[in-house]
KOLLOMI-155709 format. One line per 3 residues: number of its first residue (from 1); for each residue x, z, y of N, C-alpha, C, CB. Coordinates in nm, 2 decimals. Glycine has a CB too. Example, Ala and Ser with C-alpha at 12.3 -4.5 7.8 and 13.67 -1.06 7.14 Angstrom:
<atoms>
1 = 1.32:0.78:-0.57:1.23:0.78:-0.45:1.32:0.78:-0.33:1.13:0.90:-0.45; 1.28:0.71:-0.22:1.37:0.71:-0.11:1.29:0.79:0.00:1.41:0.57:-0.06
</atoms>
This chain:
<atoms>
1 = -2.71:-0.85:-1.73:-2.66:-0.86:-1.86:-2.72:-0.74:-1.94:-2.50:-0.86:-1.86; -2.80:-0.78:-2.07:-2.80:-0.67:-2.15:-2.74:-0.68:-2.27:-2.91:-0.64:-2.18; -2.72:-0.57:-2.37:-2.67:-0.64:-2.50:-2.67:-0.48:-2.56:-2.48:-0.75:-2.49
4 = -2.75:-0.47:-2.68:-2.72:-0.39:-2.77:-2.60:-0.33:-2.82:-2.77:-0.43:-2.83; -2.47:-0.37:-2.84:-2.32:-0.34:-2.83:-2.25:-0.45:-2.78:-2.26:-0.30:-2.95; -2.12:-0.44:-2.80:-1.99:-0.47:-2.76:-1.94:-0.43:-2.79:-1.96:-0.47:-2.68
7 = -1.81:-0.48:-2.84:-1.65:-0.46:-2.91:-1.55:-0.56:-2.86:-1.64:-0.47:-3.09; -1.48:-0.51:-2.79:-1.36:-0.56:-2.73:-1.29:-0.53:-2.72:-1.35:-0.59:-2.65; -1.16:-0.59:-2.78:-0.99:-0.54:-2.72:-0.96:-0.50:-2.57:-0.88:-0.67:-2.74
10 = -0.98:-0.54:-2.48:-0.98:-0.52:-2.37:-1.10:-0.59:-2.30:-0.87:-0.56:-2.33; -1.08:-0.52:-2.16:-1.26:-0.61:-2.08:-1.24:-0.55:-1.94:-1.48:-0.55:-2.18; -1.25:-0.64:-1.83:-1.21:-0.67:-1.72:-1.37:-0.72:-1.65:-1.06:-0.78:-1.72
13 = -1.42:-0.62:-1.59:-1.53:-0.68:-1.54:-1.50:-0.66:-1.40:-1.66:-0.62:-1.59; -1.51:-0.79:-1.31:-1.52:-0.78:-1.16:-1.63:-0.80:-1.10:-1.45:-0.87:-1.10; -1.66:-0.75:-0.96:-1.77:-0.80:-0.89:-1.90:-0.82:-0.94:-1.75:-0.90:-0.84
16 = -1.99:-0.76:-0.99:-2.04:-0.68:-1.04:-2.17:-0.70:-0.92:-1.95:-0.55:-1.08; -2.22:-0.81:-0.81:-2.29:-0.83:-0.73:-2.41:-0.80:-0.74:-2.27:-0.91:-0.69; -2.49:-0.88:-0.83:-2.64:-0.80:-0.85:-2.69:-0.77:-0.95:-2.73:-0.86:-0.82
19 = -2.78:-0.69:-0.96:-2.84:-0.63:-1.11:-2.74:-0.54:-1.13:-2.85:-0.75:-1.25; -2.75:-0.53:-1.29:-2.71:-0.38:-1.35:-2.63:-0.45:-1.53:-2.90:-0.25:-1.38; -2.57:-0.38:-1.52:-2.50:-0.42:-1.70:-2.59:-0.31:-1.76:-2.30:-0.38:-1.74
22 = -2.63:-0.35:-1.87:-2.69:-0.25:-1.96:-2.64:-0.28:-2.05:-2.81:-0.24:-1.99; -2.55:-0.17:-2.16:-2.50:-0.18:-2.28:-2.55:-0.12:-2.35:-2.40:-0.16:-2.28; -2.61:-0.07:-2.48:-2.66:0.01:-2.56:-2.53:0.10:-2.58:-2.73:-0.05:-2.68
25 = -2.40:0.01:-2.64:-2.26:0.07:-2.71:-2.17:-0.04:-2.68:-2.26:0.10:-2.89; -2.09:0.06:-2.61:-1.97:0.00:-2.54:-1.80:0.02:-2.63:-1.96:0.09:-2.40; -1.72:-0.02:-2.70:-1.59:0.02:-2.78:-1.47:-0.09:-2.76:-1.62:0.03:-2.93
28 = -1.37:-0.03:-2.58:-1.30:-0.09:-2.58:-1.18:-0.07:-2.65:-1.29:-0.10:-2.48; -1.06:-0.12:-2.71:-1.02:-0.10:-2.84:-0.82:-0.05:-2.67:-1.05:-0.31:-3.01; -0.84:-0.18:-2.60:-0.67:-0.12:-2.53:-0.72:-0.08:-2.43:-0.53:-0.24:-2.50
31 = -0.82:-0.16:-2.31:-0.82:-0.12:-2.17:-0.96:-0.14:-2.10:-0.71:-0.20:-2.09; -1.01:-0.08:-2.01:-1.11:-0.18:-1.97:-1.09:-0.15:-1.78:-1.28:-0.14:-2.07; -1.15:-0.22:-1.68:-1.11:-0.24:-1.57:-1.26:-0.32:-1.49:-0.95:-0.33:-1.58
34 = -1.30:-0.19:-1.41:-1.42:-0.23:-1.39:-1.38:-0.24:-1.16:-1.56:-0.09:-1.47; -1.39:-0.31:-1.14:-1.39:-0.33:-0.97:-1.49:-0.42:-0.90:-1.25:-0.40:-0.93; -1.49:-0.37:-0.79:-1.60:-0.41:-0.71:-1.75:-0.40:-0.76:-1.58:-0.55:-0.67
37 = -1.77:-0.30:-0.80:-1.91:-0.29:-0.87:-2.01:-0.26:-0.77:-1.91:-0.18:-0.99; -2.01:-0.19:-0.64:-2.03:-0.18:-0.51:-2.15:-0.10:-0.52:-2.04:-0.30:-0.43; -2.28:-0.12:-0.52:-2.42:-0.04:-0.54:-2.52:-0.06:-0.65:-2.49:-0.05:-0.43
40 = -2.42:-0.15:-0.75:-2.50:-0.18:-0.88:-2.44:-0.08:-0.97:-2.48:-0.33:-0.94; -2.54:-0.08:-1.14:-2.45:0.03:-1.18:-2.41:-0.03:-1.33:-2.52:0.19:-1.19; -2.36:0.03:-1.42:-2.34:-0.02:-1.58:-2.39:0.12:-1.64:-2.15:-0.07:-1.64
43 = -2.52:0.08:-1.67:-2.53:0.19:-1.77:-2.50:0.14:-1.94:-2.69:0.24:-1.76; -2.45:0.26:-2.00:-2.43:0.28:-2.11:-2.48:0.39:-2.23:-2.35:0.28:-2.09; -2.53:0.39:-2.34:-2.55:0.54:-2.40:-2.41:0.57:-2.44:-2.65:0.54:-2.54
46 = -2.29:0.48:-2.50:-2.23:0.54:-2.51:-2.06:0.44:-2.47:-2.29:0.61:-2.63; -1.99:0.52:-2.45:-1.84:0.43:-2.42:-1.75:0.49:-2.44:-1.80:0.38:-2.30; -1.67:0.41:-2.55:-1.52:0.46:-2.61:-1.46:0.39:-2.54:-1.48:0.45:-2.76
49 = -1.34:0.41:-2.48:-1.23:0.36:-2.40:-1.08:0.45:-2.49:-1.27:0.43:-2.20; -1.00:0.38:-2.47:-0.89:0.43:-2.55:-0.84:0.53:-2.37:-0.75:0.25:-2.63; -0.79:0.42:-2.31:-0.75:0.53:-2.18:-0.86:0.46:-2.03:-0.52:0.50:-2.12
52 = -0.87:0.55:-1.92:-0.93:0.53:-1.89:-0.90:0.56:-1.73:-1.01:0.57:-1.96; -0.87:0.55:-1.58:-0.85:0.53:-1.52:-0.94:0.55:-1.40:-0.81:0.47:-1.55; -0.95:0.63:-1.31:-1.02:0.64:-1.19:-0.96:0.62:-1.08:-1.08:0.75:-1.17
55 = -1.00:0.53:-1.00:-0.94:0.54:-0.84:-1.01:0.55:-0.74:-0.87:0.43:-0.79; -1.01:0.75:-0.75:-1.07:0.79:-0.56:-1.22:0.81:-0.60:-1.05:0.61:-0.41; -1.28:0.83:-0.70:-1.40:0.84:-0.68:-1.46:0.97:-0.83:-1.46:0.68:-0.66
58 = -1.60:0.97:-0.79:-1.63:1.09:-0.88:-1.71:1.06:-0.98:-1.69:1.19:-0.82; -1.71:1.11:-1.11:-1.75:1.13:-1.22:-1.88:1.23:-1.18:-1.63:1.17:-1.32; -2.00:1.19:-1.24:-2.05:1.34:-1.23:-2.22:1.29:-1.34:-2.08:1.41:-1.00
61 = -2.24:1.41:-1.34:-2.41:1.45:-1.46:-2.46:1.47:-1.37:-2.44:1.58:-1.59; -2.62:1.38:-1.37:-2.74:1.38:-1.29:-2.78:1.52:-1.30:-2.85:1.28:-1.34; -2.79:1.56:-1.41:-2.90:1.65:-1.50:-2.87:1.69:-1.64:-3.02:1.59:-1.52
64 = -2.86:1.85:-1.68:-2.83:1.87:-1.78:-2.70:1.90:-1.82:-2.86:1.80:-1.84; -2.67:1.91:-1.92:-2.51:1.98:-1.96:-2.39:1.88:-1.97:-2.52:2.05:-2.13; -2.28:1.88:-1.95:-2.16:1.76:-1.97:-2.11:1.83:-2.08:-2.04:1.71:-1.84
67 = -2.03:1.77:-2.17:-1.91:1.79:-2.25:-1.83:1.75:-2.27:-1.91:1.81:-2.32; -1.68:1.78:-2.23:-1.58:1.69:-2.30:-1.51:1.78:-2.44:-1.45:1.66:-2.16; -1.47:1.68:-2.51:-1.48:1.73:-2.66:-1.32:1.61:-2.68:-1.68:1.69:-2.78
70 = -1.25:1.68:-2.74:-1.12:1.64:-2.76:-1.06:1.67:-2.90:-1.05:1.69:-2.66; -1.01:1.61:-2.98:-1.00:1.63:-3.11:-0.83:1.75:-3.10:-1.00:1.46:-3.22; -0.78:1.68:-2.97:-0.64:1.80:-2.95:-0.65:1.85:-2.83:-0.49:1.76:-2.96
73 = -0.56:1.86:-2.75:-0.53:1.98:-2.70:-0.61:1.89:-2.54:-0.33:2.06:-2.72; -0.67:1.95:-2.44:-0.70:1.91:-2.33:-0.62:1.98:-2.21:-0.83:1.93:-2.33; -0.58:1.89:-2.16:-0.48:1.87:-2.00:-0.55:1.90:-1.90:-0.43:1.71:-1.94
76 = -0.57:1.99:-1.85:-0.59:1.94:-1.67:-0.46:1.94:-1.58:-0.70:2.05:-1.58; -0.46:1.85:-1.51:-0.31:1.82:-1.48:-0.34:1.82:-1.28:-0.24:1.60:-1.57; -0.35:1.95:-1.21:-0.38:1.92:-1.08:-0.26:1.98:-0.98:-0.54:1.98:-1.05
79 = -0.19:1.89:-0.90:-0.08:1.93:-0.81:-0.10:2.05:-0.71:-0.05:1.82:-0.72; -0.21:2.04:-0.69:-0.24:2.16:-0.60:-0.32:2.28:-0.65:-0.32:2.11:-0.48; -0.44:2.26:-0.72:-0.52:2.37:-0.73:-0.67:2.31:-0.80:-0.54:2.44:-0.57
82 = -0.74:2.35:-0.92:-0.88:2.38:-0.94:-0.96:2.40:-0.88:-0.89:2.46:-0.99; -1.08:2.35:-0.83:-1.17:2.47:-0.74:-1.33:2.47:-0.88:-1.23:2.37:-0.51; -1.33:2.55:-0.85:-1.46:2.56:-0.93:-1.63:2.58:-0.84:-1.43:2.71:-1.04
85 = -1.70:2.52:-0.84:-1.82:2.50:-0.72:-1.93:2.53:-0.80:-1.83:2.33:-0.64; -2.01:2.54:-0.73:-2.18:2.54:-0.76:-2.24:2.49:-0.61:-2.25:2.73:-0.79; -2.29:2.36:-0.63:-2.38:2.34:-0.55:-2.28:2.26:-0.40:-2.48:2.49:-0.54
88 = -2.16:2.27:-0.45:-2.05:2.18:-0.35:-2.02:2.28:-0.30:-2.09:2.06:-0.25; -2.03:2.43:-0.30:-1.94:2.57:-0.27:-1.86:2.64:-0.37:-2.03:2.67:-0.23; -1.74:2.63:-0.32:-1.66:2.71:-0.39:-1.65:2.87:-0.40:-1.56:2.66:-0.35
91 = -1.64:2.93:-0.55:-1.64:3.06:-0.59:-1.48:3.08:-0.67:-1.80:3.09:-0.69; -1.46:3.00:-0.71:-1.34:2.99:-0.80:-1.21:2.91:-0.78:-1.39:2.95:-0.92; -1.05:2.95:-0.80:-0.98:2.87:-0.77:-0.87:2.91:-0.90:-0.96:2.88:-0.62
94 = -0.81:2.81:-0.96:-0.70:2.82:-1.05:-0.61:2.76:-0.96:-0.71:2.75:-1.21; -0.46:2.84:-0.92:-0.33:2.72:-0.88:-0.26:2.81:-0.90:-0.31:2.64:-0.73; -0.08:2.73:-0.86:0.02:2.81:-0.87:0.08:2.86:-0.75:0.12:2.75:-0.94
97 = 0.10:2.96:-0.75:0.15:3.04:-0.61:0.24:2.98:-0.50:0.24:3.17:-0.64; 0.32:2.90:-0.56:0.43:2.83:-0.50:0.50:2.75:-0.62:0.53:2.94:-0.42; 0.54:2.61:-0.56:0.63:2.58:-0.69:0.74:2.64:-0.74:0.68:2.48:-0.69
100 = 0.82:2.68:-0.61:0.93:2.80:-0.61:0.90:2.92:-0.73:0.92:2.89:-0.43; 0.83:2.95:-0.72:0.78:3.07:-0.81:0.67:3.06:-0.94:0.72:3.15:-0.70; 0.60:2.92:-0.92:0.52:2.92:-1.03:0.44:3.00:-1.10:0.58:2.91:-1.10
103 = 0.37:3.12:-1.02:0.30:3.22:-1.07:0.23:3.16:-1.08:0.27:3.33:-1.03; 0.08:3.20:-1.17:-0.06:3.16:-1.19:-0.14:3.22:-1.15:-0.09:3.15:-1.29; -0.20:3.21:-1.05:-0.31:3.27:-0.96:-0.42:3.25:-0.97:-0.30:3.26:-0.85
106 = -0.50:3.36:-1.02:-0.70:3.32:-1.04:-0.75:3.40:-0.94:-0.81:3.37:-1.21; -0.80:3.33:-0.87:-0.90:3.36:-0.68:-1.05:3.31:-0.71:-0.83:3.22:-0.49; -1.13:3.46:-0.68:-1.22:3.46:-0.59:-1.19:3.43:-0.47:-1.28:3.54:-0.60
109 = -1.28:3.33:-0.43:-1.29:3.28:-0.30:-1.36:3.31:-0.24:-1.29:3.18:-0.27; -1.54:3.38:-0.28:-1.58:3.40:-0.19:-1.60:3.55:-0.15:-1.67:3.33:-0.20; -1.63:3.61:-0.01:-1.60:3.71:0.03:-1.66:3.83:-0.04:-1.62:3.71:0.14
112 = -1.57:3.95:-0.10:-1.66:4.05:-0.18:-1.68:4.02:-0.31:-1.78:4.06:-0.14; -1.62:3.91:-0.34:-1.70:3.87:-0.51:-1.61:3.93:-0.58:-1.71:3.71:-0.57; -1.62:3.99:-0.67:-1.57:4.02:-0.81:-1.55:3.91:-0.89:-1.65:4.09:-0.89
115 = -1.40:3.94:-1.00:-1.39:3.95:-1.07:-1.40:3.97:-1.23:-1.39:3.96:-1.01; -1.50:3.89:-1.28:-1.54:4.01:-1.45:-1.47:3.94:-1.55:-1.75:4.02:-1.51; -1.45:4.05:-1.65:-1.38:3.98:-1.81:-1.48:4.04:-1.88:-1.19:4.04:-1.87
118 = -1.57:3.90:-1.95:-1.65:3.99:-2.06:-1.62:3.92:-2.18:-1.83:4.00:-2.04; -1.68:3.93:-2.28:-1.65:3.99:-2.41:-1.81:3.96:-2.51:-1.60:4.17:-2.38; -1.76:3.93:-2.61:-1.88:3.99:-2.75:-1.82:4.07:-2.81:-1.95:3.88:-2.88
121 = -1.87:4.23:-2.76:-1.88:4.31:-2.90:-1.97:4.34:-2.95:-1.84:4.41:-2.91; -1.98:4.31:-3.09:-2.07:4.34:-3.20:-2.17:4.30:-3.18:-2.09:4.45:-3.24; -2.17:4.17:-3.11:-2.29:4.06:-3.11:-2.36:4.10:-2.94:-2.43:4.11:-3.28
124 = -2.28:4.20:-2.87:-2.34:4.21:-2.71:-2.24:4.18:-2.64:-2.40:4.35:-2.65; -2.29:4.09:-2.55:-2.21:4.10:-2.37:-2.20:4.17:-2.30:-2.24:4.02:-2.26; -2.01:4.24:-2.31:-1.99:4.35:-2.24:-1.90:4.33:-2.15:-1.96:4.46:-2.30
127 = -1.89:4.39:-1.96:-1.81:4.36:-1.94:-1.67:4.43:-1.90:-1.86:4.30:-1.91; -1.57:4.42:-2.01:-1.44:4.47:-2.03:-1.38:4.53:-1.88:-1.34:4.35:-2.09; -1.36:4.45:-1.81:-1.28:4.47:-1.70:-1.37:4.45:-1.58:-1.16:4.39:-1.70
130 = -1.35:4.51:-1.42:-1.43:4.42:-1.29:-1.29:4.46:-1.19:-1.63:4.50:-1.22; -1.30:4.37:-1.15:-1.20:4.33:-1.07:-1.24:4.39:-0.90:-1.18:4.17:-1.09; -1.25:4.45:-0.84:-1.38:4.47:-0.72:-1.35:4.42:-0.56:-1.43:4.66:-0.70
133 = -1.34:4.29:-0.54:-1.28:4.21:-0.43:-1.34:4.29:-0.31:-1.33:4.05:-0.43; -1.43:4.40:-0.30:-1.48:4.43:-0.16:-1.38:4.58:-0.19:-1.68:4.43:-0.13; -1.32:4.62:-0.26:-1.27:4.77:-0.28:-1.13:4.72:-0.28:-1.33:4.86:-0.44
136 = -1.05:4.64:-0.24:-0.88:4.58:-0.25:-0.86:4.55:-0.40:-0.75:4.70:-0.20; -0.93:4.55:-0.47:-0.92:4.45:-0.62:-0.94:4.60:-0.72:-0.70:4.32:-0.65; -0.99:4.69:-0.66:-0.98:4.82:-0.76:-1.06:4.80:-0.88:-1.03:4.95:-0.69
139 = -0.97:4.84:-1.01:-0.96:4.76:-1.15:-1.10:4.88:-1.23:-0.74:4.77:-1.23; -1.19:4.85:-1.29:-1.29:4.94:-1.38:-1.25:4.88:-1.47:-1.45:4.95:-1.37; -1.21:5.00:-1.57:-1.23:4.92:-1.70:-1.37:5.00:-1.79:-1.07:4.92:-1.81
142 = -1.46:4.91:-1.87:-1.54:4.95:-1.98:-1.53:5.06:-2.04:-1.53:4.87:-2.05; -1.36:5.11:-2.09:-1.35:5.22:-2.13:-1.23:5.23:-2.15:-1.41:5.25:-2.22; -1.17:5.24:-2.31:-1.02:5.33:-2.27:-0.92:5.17:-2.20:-0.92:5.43:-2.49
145 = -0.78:5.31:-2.15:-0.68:5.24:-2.15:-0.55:5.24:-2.25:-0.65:5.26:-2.05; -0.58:5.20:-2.31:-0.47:5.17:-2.40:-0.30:5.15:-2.42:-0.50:5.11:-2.43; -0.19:5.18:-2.40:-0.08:5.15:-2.38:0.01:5.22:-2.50:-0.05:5.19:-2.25
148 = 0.08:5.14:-2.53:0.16:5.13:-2.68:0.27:5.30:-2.67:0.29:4.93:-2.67; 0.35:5.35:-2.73:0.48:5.46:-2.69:0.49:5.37:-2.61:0.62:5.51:-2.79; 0.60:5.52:-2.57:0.75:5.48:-2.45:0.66:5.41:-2.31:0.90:5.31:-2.53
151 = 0.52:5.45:-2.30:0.49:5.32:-2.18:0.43:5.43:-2.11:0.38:5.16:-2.22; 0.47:5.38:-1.94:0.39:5.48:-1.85:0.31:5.44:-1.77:0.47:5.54:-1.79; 0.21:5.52:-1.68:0.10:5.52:-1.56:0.22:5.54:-1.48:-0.03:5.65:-1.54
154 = 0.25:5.47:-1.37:0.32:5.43:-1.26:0.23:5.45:-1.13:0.38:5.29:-1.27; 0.29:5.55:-1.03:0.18:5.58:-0.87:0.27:5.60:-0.78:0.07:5.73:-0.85; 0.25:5.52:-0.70:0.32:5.48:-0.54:0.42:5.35:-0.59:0.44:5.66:-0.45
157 = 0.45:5.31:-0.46:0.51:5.17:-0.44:0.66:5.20:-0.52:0.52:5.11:-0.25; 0.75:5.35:-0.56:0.85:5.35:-0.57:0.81:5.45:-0.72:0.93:5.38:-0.45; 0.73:5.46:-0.77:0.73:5.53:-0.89:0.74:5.66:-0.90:0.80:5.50:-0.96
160 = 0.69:5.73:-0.80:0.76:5.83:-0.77:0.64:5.95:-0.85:0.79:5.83:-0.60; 0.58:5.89:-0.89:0.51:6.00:-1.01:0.47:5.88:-1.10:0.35:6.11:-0.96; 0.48:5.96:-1.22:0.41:5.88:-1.36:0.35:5.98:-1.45:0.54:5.80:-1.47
163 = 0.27:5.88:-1.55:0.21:5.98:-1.68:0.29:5.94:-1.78:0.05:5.95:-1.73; 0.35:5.96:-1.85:0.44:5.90:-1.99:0.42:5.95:-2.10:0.59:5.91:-1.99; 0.40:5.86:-2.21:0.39:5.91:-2.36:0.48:5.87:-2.45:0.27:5.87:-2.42
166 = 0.56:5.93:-2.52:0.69:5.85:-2.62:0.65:5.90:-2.76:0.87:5.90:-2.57; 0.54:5.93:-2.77:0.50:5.98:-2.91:0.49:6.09:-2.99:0.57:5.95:-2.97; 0.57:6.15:-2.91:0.63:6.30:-2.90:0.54:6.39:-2.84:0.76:6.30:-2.81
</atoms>
């Protein structure tokens, strides 16, 4: 099948046995429902789908940059955890500590890695903070530390020395 566009309220394509769909422009308006497509493919330049549905399988770019672009706010909605990869190895992990607890935990995963928070100042990439995974997470910062009155440097597990400034 070829066809320069298509506009459909909905569109239910099954079995999908030989050849290839080629669409120039695809604009399903409620649903669309693609199964058994097996080792053929549907190419498209481009496809609006109102909602859109995966089961069990992967999305991915041959080559070159992806972008998702959303006019509001973007979800990622994962029960367990983020992994962030290069090359099908993981370096990066977003999850929550426990549901019990709900902390937000950002992991380096791989051994020794750092850490970094950078920054544009004044038109250069600097970087603010390093986190140092081979030193027990010992914190560099770029430069000062900053802390508002009334706030202190806290040392040992029970506070048993501080630095404090109240203005005064």
């Amino acid at each position: 099948i070829n066809a320069d566009s298509a506009f459909l309220d909905s569109a239910t394509i099954t079995t999908l046995a030989v050849g290839t769909l080629n669409i120039d422009a695809i604009n399903i308006g409620d649903s669309a429902t693609f199964t058994n497509i097996a080792s053929n493919s549907i190419n498209t330049n481009s496809l609006q789908v109102d909602d859109i549905t995966f089961d069990g399988f992967t999305v991915s770019q041959g080559s070159g940059n992806m972008r998702l672009d959303v006019s509001g706010v973007l979800f990622l909605d994962a029960d367990t955890r983020i992994e962030l990869e290069d090359g099908g190895s993981s370096y990066g992990r977003f999850q929550m500590n426990s549901t019990s607890s709900k902390d937000f935990v950002i992991q380096s995963v791989q051994q020794d890695k750092d850490i970094l928070f950078k920054g544009d100042d004044g038109g250069s990439t600097i970087t603010a903070l390093t986190l140092d995974m081979s030193e027990a997470g010992d914190a560099t910062f770029n430069r000062h530390i900053a802390l508002v009155d009334a706030s202190e440097i806290r040392f040992g597990s029970s506070a048993d020395a501080n630095i404090r400034h109240d203005g005064n």
